[in-house]
C-alpha positions in Angstrom: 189.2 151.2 34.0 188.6 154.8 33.0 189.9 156.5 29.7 191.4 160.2 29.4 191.5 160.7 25.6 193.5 163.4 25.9 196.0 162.3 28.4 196.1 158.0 27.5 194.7 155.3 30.1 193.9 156.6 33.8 196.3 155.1 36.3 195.2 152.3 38.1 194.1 153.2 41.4 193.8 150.3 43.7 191.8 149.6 47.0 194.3 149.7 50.6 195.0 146.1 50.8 194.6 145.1 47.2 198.1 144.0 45.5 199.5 145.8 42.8 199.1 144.7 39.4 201.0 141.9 37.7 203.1 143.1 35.5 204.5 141.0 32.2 208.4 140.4 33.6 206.6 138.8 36.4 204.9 136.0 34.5 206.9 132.9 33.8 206.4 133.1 29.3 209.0 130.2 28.8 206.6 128.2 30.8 203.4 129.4 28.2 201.2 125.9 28.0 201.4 125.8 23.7 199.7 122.7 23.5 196.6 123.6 26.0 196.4 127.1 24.2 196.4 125.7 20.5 193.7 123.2 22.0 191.8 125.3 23.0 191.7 128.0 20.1 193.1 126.9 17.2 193.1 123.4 16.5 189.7 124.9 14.1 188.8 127.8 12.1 186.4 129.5 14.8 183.9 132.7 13.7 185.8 135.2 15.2 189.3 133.8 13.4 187.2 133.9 10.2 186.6 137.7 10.7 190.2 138.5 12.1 191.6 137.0 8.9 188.9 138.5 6.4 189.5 142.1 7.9 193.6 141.9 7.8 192.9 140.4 3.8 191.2 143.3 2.9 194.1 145.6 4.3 196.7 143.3 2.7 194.8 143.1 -0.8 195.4 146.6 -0.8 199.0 146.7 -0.4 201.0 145.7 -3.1 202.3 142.4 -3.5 205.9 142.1 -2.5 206.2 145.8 -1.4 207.0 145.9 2.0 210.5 144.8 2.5 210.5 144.0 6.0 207.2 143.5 8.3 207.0 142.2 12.1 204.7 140.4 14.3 205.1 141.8 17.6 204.6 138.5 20.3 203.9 136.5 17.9 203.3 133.3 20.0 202.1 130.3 18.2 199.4 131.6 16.5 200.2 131.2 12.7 197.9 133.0 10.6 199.4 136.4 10.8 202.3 135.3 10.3 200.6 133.6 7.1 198.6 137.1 5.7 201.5 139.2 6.1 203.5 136.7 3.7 201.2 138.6 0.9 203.2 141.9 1.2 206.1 141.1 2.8 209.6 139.9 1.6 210.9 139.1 5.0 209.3 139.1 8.2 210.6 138.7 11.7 208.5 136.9 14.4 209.8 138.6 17.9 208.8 136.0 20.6 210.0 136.2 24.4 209.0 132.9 25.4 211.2 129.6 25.0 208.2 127.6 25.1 206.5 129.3 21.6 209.6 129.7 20.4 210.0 125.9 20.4 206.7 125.5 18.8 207.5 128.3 15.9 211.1 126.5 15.2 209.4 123.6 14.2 206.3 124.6 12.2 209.0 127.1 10.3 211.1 124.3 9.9 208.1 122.4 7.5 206.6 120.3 9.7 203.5 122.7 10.3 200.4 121.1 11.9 197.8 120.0 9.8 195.4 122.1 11.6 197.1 125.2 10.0 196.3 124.2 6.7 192.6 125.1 6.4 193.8 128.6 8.0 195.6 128.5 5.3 193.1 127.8 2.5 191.1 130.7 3.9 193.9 133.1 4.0 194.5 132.3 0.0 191.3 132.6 -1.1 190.6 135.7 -0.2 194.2 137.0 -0.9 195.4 135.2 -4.2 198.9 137.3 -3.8 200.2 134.3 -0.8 201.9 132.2 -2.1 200.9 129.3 -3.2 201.8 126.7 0.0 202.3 127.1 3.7 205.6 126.4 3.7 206.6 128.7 1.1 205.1 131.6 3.0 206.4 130.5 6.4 209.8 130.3 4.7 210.0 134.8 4.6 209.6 134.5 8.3 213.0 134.9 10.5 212.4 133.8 14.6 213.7 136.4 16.7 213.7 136.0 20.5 213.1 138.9 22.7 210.2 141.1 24.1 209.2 144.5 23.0 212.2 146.5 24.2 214.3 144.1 21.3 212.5 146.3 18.8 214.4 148.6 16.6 212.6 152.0 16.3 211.1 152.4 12.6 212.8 149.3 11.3 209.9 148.6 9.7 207.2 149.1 7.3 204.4 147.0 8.6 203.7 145.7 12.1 201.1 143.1 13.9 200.1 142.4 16.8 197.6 140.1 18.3 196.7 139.1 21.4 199.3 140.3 22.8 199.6 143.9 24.6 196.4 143.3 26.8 197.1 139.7 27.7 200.5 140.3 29.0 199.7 142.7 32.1 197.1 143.5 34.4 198.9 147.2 34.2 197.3 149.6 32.2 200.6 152.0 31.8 202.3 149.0 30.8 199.8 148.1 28.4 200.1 151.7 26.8 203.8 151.2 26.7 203.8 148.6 25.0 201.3 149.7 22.1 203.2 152.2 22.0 206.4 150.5 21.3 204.7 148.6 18.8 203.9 151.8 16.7 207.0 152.8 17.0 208.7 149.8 15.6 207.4 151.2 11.9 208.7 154.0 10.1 206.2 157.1 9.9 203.5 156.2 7.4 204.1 152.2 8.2 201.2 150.3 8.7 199.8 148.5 11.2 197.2 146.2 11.9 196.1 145.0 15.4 194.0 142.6 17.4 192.9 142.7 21.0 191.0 140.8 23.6 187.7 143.7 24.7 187.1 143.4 28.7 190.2 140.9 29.1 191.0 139.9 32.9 193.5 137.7 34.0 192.3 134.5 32.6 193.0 130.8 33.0 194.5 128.0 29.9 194.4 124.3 30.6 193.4 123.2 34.2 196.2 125.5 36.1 197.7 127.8 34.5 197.1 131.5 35.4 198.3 134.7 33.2 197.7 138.3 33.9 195.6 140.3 31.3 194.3 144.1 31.3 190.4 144.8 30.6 191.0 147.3 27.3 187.8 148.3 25.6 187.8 150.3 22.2 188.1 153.6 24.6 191.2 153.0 26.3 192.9 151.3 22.5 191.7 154.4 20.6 193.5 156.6 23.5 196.7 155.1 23.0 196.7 154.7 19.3 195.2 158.2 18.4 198.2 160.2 19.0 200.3 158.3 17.6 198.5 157.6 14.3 196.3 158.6 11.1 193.9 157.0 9.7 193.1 155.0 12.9 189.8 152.4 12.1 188.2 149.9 15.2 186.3 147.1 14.3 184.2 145.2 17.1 184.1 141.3 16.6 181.3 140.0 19.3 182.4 137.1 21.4 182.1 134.0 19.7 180.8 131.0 21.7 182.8 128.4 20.3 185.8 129.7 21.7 186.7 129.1 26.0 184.9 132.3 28.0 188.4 133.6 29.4 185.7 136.3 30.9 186.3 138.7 27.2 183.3 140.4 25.6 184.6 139.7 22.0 187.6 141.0 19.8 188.8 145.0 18.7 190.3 144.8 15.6 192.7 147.8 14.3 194.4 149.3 11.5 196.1 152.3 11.3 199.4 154.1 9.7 202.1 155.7 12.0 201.7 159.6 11.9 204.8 161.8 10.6 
């Protein structure tokens, strides 16, 4: 799809016959296959984990500890390790998730019986930020599930955000996609930081043997078009595909960090 930096993605223009985009209410999230997903990404420290996790701990390292009193992770699915590096700053963090089936998941790793898996994610996240603290379930303990989607989000309620995975894996719309950044900018207070991954060239991709989820092919163009207006300090970093992790049909990671503009 075409970018219009001035004017935010290009609409999606479609081909007589061809149906209109699936669109994130449509897809059935309680339904999300956890176990096949987790299998298939994080049951191991993969290369392009390592660099998500080493580029949000040099952000974090240079917060102070403790100083944000309330952070989110927008989607958070069952993906654990942001919820881990934000326990660095953060006093309290909420996980928003819409889906009953990663809720499930979150209630019981939050509960203390985390998979083992997570614990080398762990390790890597505290050495190279010494201010976690000093178990997994001590970190996990700031974090508060919250169910809902982005329109649950309270406008400027907080002073950090993350997202990842999330706003381009959720749609094959690309005003929808926009929306939703931008709801996720706005969820921090002007000057609030945020930190971001997305999937580059995403399209609507398979997990396990049958399941099918709609997606929307963002490059570092049409992120930097959404973001720009909204932000200051706005920084992209391009993680190439890593080829120990399933070919969903990506061409690697786009990694982000930015504050919310005045």
């Amino acid at each position: 799809m075409t970018t219009h930096p001035a004017h935010g993605p290009a609409r999606d223009r479609r081909p007589a016959g061809v149906p209109p985009p699936w669109r994130n209410a449509e897809a059935d999230w309680d339904r999300w296959p956890v176990g096949d997903y987790l299998a298939e990404n994080y049951r191991e420290i993969h290369d392009a984990d390592a660099a998500v996790i080493r580029h949000h701990a040099a952000v974090y390292r240079r917060i102070p500890p403790g100083s944000v009193a309330l952070s989110l992770e927008l989607g958070c699915g069952p993906n654990l390790y942001p919820l881990m590096q934000a326990a660095a700053v953060s006093r309290r963090i909420d996980a928003l998730e819409p889906g009953a089936a990663a809720r499930a998941y979150l209630a019981r790793q939050l509960a203390g019986l985390q998979d083992s898996s997570w614990q080398e994610f762990y390790a890597l996240c505290r050495d190279l930020d010494p201010a976690l603290p000093g178990t997994l379930t001590e970190a996990l303990s700031r974090v508060r599930l919250v169910p809902g989607g982005a329109a649950a989000v309270r406008a400027g309620a907080y002073g950090l955000a993350s997202m990842h995975f999330v706003a381009e894996s959720v749609t094959e719309d690309g005003d929808e996609f926009a929306a939703l950044c931008r709801a996720f900018v706005h969820a921090v207070c002007p000057g609030g930081q945020l930190l971001a991954a997305f999937m580059e060239n995403m399209p609507t991709y398979r997990i396990g043997a049958d399941s099918r989820w709609p997606a929307f092919p963002a490059d570092a163009d049409t992120v930097r078009a959404v973001f720009a207006p909204l932000t200051e300090d706005l920084r992209l970093t391009r993680v190439a595909k890593d080829a120990g992790l399933p070919d969903y049909g990506d061409t690697g990671m786009l990694l982000l960090h930015a504050r919310r503009a005045p």
